[in-house]
ROMI-380838 format. One record per residue (C-alpha): residue in three letters; z, x, y. Coordinates in steps of 0.25 Angstrom, whole numbers, plus 5000, padded with zeros to 4 digits. Example, Ala and Ser with C-alpha at 12.3 -4.5 7.8 and 13.67 -1.06 7.14 Angstrom:
  rest     w     u     v
   ALA  5031  5049  4982
   SER  5029  5055  4996
END
This chain:
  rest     w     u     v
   UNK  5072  4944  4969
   UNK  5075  4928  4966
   UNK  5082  4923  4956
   UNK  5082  4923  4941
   UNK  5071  4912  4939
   UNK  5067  4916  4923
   UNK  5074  4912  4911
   UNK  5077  4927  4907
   UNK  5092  4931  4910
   UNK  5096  4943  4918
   UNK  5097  4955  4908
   UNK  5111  4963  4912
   UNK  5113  4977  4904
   UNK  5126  4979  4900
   UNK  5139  4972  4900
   UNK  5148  4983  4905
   UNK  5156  4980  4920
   UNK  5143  4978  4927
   UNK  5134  4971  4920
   UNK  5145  4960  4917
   UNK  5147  4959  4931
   UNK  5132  4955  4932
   UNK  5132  4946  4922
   UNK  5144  4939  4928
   UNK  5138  4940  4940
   UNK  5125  4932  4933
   UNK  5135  4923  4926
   UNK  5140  4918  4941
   UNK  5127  4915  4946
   UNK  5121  4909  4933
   UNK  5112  4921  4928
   UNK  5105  4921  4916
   UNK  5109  4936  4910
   UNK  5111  4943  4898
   UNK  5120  4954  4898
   UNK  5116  4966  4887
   UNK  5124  4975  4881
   UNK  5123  4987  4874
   UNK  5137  4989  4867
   UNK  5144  4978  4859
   UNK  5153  4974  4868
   UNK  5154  4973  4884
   UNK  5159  4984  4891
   UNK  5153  4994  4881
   UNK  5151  5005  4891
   UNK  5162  5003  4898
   UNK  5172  5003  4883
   UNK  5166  5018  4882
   UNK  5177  5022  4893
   UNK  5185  5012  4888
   UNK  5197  5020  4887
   UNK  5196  5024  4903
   UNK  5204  5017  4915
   UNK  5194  5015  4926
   UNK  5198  5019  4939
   UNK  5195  5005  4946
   UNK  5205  4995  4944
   UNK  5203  4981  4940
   UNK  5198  4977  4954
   UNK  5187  4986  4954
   UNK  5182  4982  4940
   UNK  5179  4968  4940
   UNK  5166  4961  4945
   UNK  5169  4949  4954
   UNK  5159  4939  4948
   UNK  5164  4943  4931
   UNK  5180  4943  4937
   UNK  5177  4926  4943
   UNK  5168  4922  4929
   UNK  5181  4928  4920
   UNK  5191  4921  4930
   UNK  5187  4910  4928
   UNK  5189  4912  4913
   UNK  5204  4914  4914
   UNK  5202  4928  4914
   UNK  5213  4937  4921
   UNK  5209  4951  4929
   UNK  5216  4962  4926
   UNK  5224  4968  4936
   UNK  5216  4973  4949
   UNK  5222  4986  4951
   UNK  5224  4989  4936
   UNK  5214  5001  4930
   UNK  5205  4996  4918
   UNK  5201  5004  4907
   UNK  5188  5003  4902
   UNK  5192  4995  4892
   UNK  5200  4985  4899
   UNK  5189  4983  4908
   UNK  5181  4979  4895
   UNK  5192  4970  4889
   UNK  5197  4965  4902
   UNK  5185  4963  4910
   UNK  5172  4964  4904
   UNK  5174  4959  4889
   UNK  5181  4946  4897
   UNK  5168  4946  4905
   UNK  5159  4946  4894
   UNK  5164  4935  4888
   UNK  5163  4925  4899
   UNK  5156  4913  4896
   UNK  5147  4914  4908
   UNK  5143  4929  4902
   UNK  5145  4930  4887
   UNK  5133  4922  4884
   UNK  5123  4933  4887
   UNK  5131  4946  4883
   UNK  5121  4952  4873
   UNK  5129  4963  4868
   UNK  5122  4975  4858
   UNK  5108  4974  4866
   UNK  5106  4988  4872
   UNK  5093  4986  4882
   UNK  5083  4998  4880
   UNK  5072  4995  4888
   UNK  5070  4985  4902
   UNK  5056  4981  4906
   UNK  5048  4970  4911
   UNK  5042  4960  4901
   UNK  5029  4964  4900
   UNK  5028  4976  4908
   UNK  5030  4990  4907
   UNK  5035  4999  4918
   UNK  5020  5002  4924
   UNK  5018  4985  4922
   UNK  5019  4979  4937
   UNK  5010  4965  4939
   UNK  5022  4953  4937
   UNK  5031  4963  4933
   UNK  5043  4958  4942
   UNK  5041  4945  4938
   UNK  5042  4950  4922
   UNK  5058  4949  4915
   UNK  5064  4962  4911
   UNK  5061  4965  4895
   UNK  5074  4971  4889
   UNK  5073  4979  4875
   UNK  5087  4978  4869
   UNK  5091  4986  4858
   UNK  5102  4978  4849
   UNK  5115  4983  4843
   UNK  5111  4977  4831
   UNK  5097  4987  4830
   UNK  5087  4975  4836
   UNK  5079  4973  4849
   UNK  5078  4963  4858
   UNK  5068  4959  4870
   UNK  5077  4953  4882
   UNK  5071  4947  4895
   UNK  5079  4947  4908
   UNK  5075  4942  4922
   UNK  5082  4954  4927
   UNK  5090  4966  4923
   UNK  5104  4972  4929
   UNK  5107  4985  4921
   UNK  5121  4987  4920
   UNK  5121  4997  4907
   UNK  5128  5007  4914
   UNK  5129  5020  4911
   UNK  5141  5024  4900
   UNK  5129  5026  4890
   UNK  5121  5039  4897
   UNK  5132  5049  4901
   UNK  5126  5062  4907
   UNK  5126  5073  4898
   UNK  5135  5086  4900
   UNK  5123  5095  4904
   UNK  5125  5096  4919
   UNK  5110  5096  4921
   UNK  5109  5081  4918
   UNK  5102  5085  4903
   UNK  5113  5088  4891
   UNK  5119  5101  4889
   UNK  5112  5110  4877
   UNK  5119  5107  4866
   UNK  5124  5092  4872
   UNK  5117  5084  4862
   UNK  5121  5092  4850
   UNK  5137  5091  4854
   UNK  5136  5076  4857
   UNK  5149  5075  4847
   UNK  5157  5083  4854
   UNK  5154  5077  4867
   UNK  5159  5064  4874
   UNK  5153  5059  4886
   UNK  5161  5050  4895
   UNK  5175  5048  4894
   UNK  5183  5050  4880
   UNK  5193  5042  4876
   UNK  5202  5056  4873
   UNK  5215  5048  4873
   UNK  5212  5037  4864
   UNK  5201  5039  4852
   UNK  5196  5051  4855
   UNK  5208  5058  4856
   UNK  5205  5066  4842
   UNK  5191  5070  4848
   UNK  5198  5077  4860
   UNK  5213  5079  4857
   UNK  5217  5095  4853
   UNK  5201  5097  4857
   UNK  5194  5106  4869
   UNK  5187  5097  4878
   UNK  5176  5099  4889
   UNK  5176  5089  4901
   UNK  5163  5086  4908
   UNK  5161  5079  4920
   UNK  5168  5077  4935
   UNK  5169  5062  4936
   UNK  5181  5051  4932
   UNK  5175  5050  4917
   UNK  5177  5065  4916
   UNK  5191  5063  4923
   UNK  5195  5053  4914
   UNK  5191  5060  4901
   UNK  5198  5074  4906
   UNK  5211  5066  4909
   UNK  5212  5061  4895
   UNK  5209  5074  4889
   UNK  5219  5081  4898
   UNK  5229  5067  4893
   UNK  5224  5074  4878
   UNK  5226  5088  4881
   UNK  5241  5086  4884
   UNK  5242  5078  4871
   UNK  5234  5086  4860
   UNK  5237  5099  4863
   UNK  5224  5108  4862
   UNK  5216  5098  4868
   UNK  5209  5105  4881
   UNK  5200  5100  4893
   UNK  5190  5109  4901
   UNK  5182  5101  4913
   UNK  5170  5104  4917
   UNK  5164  5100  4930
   UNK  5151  5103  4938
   UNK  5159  5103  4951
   UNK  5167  5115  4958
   UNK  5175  5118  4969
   UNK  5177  5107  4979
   UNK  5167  5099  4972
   UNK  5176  5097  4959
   UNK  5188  5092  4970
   UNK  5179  5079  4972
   UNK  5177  5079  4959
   UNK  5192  5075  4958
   UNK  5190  5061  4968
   UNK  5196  5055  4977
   UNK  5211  5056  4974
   UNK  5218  5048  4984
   UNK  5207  5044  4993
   UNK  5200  5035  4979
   UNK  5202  5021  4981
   UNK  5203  5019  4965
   UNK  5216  5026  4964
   UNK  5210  5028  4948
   UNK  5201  5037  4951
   UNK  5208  5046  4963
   UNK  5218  5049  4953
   UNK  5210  5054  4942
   UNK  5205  5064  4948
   UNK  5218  5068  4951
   UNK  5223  5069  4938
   UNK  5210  5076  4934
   UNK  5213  5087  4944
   UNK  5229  5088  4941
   UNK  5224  5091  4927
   UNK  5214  5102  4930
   UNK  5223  5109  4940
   UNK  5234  5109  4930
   UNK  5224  5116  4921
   UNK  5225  5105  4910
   UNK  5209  5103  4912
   UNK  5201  5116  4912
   UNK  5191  5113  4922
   UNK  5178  5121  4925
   UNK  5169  5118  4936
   UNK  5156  5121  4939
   UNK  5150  5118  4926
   UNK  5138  5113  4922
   UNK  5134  5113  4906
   UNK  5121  5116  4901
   UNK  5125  5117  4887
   UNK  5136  5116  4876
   UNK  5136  5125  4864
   UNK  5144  5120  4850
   UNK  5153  5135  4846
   UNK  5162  5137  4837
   UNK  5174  5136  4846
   UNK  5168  5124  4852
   UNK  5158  5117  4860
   UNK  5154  5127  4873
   UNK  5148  5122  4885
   UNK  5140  5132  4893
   UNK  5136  5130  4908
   UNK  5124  5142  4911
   UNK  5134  5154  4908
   UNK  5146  5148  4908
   UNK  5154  5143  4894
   UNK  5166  5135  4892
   UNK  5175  5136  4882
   UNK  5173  5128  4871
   UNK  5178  5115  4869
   UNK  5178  5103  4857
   UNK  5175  5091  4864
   UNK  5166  5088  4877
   UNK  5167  5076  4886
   UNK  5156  5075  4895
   UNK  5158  5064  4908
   UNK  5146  5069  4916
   UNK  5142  5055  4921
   UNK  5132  5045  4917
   UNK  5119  5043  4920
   UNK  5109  5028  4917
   UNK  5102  5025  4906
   UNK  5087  5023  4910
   UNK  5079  5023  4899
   UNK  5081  5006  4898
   UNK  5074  5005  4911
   UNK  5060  5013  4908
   UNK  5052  5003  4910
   UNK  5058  4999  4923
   UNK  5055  5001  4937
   UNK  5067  5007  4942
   UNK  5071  5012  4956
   UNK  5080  5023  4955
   UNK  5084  5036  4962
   UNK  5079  5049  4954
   UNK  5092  5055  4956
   UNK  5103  5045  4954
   UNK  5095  5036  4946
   UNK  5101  5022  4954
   UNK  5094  5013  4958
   UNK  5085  5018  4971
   UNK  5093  5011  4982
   UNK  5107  5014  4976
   UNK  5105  5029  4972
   UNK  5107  5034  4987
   UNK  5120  5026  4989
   UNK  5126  5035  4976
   UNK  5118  5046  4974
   UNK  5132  5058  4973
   UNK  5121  5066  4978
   UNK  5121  5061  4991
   UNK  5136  5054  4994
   UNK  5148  5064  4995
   UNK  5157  5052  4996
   UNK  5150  5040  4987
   UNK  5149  5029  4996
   UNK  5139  5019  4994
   UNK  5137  5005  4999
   UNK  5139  4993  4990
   UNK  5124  4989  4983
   UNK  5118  4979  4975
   UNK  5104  4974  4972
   UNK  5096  4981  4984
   UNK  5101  4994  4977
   UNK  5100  4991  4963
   UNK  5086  4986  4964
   UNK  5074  4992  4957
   UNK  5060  4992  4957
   UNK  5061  4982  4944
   UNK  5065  4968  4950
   UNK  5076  4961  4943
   UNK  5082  4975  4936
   UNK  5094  4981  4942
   UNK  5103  4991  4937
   UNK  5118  4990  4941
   UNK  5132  4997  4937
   UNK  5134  5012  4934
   UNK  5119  5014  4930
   UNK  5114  5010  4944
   UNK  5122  5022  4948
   UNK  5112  5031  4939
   UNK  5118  5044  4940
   UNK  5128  5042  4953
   UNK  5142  5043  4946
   UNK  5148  5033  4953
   UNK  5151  5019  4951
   UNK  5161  5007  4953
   UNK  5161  4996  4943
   UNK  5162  4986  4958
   UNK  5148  4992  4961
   UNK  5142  4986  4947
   UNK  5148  4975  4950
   UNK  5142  4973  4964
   UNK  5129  4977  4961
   UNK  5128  4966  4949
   UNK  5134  4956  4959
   UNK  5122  4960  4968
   UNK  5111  4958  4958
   UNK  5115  4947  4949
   UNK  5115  4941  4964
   UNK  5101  4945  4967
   UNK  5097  4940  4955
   UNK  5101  4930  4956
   UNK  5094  4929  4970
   UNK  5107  4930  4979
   UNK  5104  4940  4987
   UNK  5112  4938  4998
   UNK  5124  4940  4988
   UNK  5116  4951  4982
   UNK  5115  4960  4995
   UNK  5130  4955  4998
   UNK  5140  4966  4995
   UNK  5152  4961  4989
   UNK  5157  4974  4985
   UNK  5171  4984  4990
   UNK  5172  4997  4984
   UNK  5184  5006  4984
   UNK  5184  5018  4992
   UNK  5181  5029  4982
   UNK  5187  5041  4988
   UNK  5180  5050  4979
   UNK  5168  5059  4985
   UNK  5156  5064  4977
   UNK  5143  5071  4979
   UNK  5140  5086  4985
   UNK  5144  5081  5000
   UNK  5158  5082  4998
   UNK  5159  5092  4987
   UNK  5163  5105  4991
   UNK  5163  5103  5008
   UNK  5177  5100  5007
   UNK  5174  5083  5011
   UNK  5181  5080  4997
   UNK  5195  5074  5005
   UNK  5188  5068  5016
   UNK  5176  5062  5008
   UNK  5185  5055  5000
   UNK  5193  5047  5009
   UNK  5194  5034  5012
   UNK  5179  5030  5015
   UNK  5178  5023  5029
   UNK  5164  5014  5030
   UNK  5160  5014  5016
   UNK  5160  5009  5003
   UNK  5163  5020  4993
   UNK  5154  5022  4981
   UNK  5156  5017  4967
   UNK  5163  5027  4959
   UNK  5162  5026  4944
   UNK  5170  5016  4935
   UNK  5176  5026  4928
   UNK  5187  5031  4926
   UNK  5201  5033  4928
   UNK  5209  5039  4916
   UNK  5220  5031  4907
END
């Protein structure tokens, strides 16, 4: 690829943790870019688990390239080993970020992009097509469109607007859509506004992963306060396979995380959480003593509230008119899909990547952060950053830097995947790895 020779900037989507790393990766080389955004402020996504302490400290949140533009501002990092909240991170870090000279100028906040092509050419459209810009359709907060050329596109959107619904078939449950009020995906704030929503209230829990952790351990926080409030858990897993499910304890490099599962655990042995395992919903049905969720022949009792942390999956409906490369399973881009596919790894490791990986059949589009991991639930905030670092430099033609890897991970400790589960390599697997970097492991969650 050579460098940006046309006047049109470099479209980056979404101002969350990544794509502000890329635009001040862009800013640092002298880019042109314009960075979109959905919400009405940076950070939107982020703000929706606002309430949350993530389990990487300070140290592992910060992109290299945004922490040198905001010092030389003046601005002070927080404390390396100190645990942000979502909204901290906002506040402290990316709000600061945003309003950097070098970046505020092409912040376009209420522009939701709902279509990427080529200027000119449909998908089936090949002669000059490489040599065309991208053509984005935004839709504005204040009901207008608008037509936006970019010399390239980094989709950093994320994920935190398509979680996957509770039906354990990948299509939502019978009855899902009509019970939508009584269901929260993602992780509520039960502690703070919500609390009315959920105190003195019967609550089912689904999902096995740190958002569902997080949200159980501020209910069972509830429960001991508003007396009536209980908690049941459902989980796909069983036997051995649920014991992984717990983490890494000891062995996880972010203390954080090792520890919440932990408490998660103390809490259900203690039977403050009713947990059933084995379960997989395939429909919800409103009674009059509550909401019952019904797997084949089985029922469980009937509960008032349901929060459903089953993971997230991307949004690809944007990108129809693109020529992607992605894995049919994992929905990543094709070179990355392998490297964290849980189907394939009982331990997660995966090397660092950049451009190479990201690449698709499209020149010039890339997808990077949490949605360049499709459906893989894991993810590291560092790995965004990386992978933004690598293409802004190919963009800009580095490509030396590009394919440089200027990337250390922490050791997760924490297995995943059918090798390990239920063959007893749970202990072992989640020692201390000895030649490789461990994969990226969500940005979520710790609990307050």
């Amino acid at each position: 690829m050579l460098p940006i020779t046309i006047a049109a900037p470099v479209a980056i989507i979404g101002a969350g943790p990544v794509g502000l790393a890329a635009a001040a990766h862009m800013a640092e080389r002298q880019l042109p870019f314009v960075l979109l955004e959905a919400g009405p402020r940076v950070g939107e996504g982020v703000l929706g688990w606002g309430h949350v302490q993530i389990f990487s400290p300070w140290r592992y949140s910060l992109d290299r390239a945004a922490a040198r533009l905001l010092e030389a501002t003046g601005w002070q990092a927080p404390d390396p080993e100190g645990f942000p909240t979502g909204r901290a991170l906002v506040a402290r870090y990316l709000a600061p970020l945003a309003a950097h000279p070098a970046i505020a100028p092409h912040v376009r906040l209420g522009r939701r992009v709902v279509a990427i092509t080529r200027d000119g050419h449909d998908k089936l459209s090949s002669a000059g097509r490489e040599r065309a810009p991208f053509l984005l359709q935004l839709a504005c907060a204040d009901g207008g469109e608008e037509l936006l050329r970019a010399s390239a596109v980094i989709d950093a959107s994320g994920t935190s607007g398509t979680p996957n619904p509770l039906g354990a078939s990948g299509l939502p449950a019978l009855g899902e859509r009509a019970l939508a009020d009584r269901i929260f995906y993602g992780i509520p704030d039960a502690l703070g506004p919500q609390r009315a929503r959920y105190a003195g209230k019967r609550v089912l829990v689904v999902g096995s992963g740190h958002s569902a952790f997080n949200a159980l351990l501020d209910l069972a926080t509830l429960a001991r306060e508003a007396p009536g409030t209980q908690v049941i858990w459902a989980v796909r897993r069983g036997g051995k396979a649920l014991a992984q499910a717990y983490g890494g304890g000891a062995n996880d490099a972010l203390p954080a995380r090792g520890a919440l599962g932990q408490r998660l655990r103390t809490l259900v042995e203690a039977k403050l959480i009713q947990l059933v395992t084995g379960w997989r919903t395939d429909r919800l049905e409103r009674t009059p003593q509550g909401i019952v969720a019904h797997a084949g022949e089985r029922s469980l009792p009937p509960v008032d509230e349901l929060v459903v942390a089953t993971g997230l999956r991307p949004d690809l409906a944007m990108l129809s008119e693109l020529r992607l490369g992605l894995d049919p399973t994992v929905e990543a881009p094709t070179a990355l899909a392998p490297l964290i596919d849980p189907n394939l790894h009982s331990c997660g490791t995966v090397r660092p990547h950049g451009v190479d990986e990201l690449s698709h059949p499209e020149p010039g589009f890339y997808i990077v952060g949490m949605k360049s991991y499709g459906r893989a639930p894991t993810f590291l905030m560092l790995t965004g950053y990386e992978q933004a670092r690598s293409v802004v430099a190919a963009l800009a033609g580095d490509w030396q830097a590009a394919r440089r890897v200027e990337l250390e991970l922490p050791e997760t400790g924490v297995c995943s995947g059918p090798v390990a589960a239920g063959i007893g390599l749970v202990e072992r697997c989640c020692g201390p790895a000895a030649t490789t970097l461990s994969a990226p492991t969500l940005i979520t969650l710790t609990s307050r």
